[in-house]
N, C-alpha and C positions, 0 to 999 in steps of 0.2 A: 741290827746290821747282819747281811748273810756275808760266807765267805767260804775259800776251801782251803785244808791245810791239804799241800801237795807235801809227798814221801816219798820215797823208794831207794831203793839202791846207788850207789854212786853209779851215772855215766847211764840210769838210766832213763833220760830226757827232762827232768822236772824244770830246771832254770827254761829250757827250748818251751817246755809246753808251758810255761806261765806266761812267756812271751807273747805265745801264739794266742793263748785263751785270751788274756786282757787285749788284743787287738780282734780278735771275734765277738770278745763281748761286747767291747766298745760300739762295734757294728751295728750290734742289737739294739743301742741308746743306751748301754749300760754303763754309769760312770764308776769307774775301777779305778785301785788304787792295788801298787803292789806292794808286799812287806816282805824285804829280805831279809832272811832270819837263817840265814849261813854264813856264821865269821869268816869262813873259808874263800868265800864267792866275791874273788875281786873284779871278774871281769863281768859286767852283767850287760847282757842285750837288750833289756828291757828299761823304761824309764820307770826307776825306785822311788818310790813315795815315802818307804818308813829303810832304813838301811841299819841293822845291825851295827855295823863298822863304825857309827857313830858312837856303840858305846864299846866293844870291844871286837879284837878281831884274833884270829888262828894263831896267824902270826906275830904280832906282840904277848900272847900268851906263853908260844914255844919259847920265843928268846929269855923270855921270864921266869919261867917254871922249870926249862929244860924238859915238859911233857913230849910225846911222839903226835903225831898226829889224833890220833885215836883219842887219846888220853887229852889232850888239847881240846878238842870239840866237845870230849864230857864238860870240861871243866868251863867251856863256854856259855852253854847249855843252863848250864846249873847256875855260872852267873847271872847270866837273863832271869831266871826263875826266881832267885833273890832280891833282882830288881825290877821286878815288874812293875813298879811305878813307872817306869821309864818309857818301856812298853804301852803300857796305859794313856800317857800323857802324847805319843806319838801317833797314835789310832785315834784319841780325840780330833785332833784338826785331819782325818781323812772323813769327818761323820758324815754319813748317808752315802758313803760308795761302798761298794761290791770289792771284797777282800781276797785277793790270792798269797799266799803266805808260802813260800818260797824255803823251803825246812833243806839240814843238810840232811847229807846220803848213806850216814853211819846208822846203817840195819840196827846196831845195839840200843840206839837212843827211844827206839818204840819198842822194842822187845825186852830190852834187861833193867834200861833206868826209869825213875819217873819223874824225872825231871821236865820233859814235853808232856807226857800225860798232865801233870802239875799243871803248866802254862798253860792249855787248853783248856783247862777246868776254869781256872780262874776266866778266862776269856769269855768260857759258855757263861759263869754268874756274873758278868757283865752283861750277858744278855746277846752276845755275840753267836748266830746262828751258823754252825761249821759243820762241814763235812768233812773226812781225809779221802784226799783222791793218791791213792797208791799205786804208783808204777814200776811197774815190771818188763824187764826186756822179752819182744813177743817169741826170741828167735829159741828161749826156754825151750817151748816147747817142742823141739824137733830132740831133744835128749831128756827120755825118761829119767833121769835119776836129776837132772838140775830143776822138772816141774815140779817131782814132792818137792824138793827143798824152798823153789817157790809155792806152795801152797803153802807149806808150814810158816812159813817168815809172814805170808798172805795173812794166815788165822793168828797169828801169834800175836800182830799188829792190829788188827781188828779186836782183838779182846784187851788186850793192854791198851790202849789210846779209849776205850767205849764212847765211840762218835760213829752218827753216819757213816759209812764206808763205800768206796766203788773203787775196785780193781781195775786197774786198767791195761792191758798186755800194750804196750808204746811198739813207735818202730813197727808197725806192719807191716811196712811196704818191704821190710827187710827180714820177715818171719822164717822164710826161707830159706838164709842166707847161708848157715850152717846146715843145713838138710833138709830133705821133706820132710813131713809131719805123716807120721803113724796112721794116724786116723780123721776125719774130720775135722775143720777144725771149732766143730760146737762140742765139739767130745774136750775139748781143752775149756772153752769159753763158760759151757756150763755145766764143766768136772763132772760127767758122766760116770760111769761103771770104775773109777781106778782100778779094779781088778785087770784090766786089760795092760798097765801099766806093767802091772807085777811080771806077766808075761811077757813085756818087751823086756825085763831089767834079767830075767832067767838066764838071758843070750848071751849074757856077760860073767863069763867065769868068775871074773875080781869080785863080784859082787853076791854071789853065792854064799857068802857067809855071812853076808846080813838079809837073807831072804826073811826072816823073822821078825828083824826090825824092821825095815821096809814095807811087811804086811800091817805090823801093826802102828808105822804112820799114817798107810794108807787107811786104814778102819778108825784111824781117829779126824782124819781131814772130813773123811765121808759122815762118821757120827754126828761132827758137830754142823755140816751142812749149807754153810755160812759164806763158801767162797766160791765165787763168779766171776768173770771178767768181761769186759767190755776191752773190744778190739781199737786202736785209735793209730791213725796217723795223723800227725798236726796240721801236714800240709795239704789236706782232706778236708774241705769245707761239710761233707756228710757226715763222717768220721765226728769231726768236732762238734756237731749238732747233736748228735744222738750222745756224746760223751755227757755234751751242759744238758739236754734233759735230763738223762740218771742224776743227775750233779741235783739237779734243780728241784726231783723229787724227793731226793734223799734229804735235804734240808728246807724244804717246804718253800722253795721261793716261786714267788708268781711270776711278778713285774714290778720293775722303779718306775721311777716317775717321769724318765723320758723314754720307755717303751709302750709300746699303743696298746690300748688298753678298749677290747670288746670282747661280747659273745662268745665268737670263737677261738679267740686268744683264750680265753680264761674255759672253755671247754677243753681243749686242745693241751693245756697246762694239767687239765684235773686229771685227762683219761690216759695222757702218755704211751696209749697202747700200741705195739707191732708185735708183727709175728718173729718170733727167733731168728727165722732166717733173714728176717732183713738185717738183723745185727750184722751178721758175719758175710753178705753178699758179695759186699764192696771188696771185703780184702780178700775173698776165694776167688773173685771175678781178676783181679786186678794185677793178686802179685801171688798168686801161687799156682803147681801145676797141679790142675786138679785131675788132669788121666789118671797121672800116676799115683797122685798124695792121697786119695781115698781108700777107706778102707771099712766091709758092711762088717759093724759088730753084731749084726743080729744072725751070722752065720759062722 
């Protein structure tokens, strides 16, 4: 069974984009099944197939523990992990759909614990084919000092989970919405030269005194080489296409069994190729000002 564990930041679209993707892929003939695995996540847009809350949730932990929020989500997390039968027995009666797996928004659960790492190990030796699709709000990038910090959260989550990966900058249509962007924006999508970065952050006296640090985040994001992002807005039928290719390469999926199935489908699936610039068209075309927001790094 394939599937994708969606991540990211709180409030940065994951419950919106599980919505949307299970009704695009549905389109496709893909029979999908979702699994909310956020005790926190009462209110959900989507119709739930596996629901956490069945076996515990945020808030009967807090009233019980007197945890904060934070500490509440560990402690929920960690319960799933210990009862992964549970888990197990509830993905049984979804067998042979297409998995979106609905995770909370607490950045520490893939970066410090391994409680989700855990889950997903066990999941993959079931046999369960995963990728994490990581979301990040696109409007980062118009302020140097909050892109390292997404980069680093980027790689930190990529190496702690070791699954398939695709970054996704969410919200495009609203990239702009905090400022133009410095440079290109493939200079962001395919984390070009960071050096340039450093140069934006110089402007900022407050920050001056971590020029040092900041060099040497930037020479450790670029060493390890690893992070990309793919630009999406949900309510972007291209957008969402070109997101489920990467999705579909990254975990090796072809076709189910009510998607049409010839020649060119299955060519088409093998070669996944486009130029760069078709990644980033749509949202330079659409929602940003590119007079102004450009900028040539090679001068």
């Amino acid at each position: 069974m394939f599937g994708q564990v969606v991540i990211g930041p709180p409030g940065s679209g994951k419950t919106t984009y599980c919505h949307g993707m299970s009704e695009f892929l549905s389109a496709f003939g893909r029979e999908v099944a979702v699994v909310n695995l956020d005790p926190a996540n009462d209110h959900l847009p989507y119709k739930c197939d596996v629901d956490i809350s069945t076996l515990i949730t945020l808030s009967d932990v807090m009233d019980a523990t007197k945890l904060g929020p934070n500490g509440g989500l560990i402690y929920c997390m960690e319960y799933l992990e210990k009862n992964i039968d549970w888990l197990q027995s509830e993905l049984t009666k979804q067998k042979g759909k297409y998995l979106l797996f609905d995770f909370p928004g607490q950045v520490e659960l893939y970066t410090h614990y391994k409680c989700v790492r855990n889950i997903l190990a066990q999941l993959q030796k079931w046999d369960y084919r995963l990728v994490s699709v990581h979301l990040v709000d696109s409007h980062y990038c118009s302020d140097a000092s909050k892109f390292i910090s997404v980069l680093l959260t980027s790689l930190s989550t990529m190496l702690q989970l070791e699954l398939p990966h695709v970054n996704v900058l969410s919200k495009c249509d609203l990239i702009e919405k905090f400022g133009k962007l410095s440079f290109n924006l493939d200079f962001y999508t395919d984390v070009l030269d960071l050096g340039y970065l450093l140069d934006e952050l110089e402007g900022d006296k407050s920050l001056q005194r971590y020029k040092k640090l900041n060099s040497a985040l930037v020479e450790l994001v670029q060493d390890y080489s690893l992070v990309s992002f793919v630009p999406l807005n949900v309510e972007d039928k291209e957008s969402m296409l070109r997101v489920m290719r990467q999705v579909d390469k990254a975990n090796g999926y072809v076709f189910g069994d009510l998607e049409e199935r010839d020649i060119q489908s299955m060519m088409s699936c093998a070669v996944q190729a486009e130029f760069e610039y078709e990644k980033i068209k749509d949202v330079r075309e659409k929602y940003m000002d590119t007079e102004t927001g450009d900028i040539d790094m090679d001068n």
